[in-house]
DRENDO-1510 file (C-alpha; in Angstrom, 1 decimal, always signed):
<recs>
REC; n; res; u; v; w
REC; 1; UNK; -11.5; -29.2; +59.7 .
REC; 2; UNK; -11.7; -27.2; +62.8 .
REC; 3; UNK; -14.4; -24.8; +63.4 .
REC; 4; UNK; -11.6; -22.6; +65.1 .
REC; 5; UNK; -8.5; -20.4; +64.2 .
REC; 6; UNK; -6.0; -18.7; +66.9 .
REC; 7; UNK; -4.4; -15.4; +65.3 .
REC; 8; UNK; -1.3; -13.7; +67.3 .
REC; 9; UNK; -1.6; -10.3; +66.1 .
REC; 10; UNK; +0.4; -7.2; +66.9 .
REC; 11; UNK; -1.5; -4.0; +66.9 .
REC; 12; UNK; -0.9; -0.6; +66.0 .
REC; 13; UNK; -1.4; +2.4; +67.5 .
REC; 14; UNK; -4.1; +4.1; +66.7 .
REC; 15; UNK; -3.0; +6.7; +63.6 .
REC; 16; UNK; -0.9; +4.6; +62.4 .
REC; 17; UNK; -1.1; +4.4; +58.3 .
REC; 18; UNK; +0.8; +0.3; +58.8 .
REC; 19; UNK; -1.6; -2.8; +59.2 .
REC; 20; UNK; -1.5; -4.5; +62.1 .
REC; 21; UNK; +0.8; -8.0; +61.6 .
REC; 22; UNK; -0.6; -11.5; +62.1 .
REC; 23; UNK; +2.8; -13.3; +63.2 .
REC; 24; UNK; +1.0; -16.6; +64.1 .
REC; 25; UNK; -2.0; -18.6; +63.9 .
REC; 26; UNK; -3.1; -22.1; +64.1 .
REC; 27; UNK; -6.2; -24.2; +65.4 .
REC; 28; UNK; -4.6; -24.8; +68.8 .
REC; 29; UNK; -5.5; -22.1; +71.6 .
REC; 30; UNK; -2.5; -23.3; +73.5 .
REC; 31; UNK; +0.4; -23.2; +71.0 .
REC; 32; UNK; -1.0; -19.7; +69.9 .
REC; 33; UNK; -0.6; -18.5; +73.6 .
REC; 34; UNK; +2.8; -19.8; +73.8 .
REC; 35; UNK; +3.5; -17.9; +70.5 .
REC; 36; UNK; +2.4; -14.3; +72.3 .
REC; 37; UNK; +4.9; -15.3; +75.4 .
REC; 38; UNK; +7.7; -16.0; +73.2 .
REC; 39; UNK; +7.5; -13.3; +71.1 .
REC; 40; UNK; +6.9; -11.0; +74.5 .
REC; 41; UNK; +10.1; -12.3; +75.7 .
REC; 42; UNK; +11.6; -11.9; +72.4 .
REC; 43; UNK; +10.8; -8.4; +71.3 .
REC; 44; UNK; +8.5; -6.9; +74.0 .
REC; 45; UNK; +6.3; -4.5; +72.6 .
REC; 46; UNK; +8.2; -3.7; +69.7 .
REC; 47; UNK; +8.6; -4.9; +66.3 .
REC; 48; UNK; +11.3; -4.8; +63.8 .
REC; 49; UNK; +10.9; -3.7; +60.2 .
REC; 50; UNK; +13.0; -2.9; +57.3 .
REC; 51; UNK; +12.8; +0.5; +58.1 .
REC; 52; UNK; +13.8; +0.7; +62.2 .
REC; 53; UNK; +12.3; -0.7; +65.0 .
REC; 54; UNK; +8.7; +0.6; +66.4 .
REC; 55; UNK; +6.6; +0.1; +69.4 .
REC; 56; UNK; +3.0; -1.5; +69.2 .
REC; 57; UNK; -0.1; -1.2; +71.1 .
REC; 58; UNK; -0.3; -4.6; +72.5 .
REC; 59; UNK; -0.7; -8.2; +71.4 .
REC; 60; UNK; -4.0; -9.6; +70.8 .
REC; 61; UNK; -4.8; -13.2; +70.3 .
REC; 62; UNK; -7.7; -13.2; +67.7 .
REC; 63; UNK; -10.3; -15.9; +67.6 .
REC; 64; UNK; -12.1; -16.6; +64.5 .
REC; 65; UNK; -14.0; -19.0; +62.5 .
REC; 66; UNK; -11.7; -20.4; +58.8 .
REC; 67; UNK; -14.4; -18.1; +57.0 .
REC; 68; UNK; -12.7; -14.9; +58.9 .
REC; 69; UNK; -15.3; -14.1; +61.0 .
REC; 70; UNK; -14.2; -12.8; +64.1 .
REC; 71; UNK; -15.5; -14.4; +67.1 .
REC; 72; UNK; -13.1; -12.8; +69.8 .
REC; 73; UNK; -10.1; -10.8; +70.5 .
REC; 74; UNK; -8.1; -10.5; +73.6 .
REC; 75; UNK; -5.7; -8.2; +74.6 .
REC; 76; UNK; -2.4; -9.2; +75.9 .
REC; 77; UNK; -3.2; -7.8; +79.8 .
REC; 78; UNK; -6.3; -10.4; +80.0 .
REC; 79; UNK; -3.7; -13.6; +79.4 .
REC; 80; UNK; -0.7; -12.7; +80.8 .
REC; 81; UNK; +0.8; -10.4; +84.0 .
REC; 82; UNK; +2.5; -7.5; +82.3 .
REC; 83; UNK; +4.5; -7.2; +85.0 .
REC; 84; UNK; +5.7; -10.7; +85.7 .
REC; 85; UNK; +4.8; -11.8; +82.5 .
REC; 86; UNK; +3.0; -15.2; +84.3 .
REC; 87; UNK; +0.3; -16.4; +82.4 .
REC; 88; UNK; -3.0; -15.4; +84.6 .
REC; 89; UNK; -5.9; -16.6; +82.1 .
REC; 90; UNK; -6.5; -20.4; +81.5 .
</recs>
């Protein structure tokens, strides 16, 4: 069992009354980074629900232990060029 989990999770904005959405996790740092560049490319910063399509806040790869506990989170901008959208963090 690893002692590590990798959570892609779009966030909010701040007031909003929905709970952020985990759209990926697994024990591999890697695929989970691959997850947040295809869904970038994908949808951008938006995501679609039954009721429309809204923007988020960013997209934060979560790093926690299988009992939950958070050990880190990292926003989109410290992984990837939001411009370019090149990975810059390895």
């Amino acid at each position: 069992m690893s002692s590590v989990i990798y959570d892609v999770i779009l966030k909010r904005h701040n007031g909003s009354s929905r709970p952020d959405v985990c759209i990926f996790y697994d024990e591999d740092k890697e695929l989970a980074i691959a997850a947040m560049a295809n869904y970038d490319r994908k949808n951008a910063f938006t995501i679609t629900e039954k009721d429309g399509r809204f923007s988020i806040a960013d997209i934060i790869l979560r790093e926690r232990k299988p009992t939950g506990e958070v050990i880190s989170e990292k926003p989109y901008r410290e992984i990837f060029d939001t411009v370019t959208g090149k990975r810059i963090e390895r």
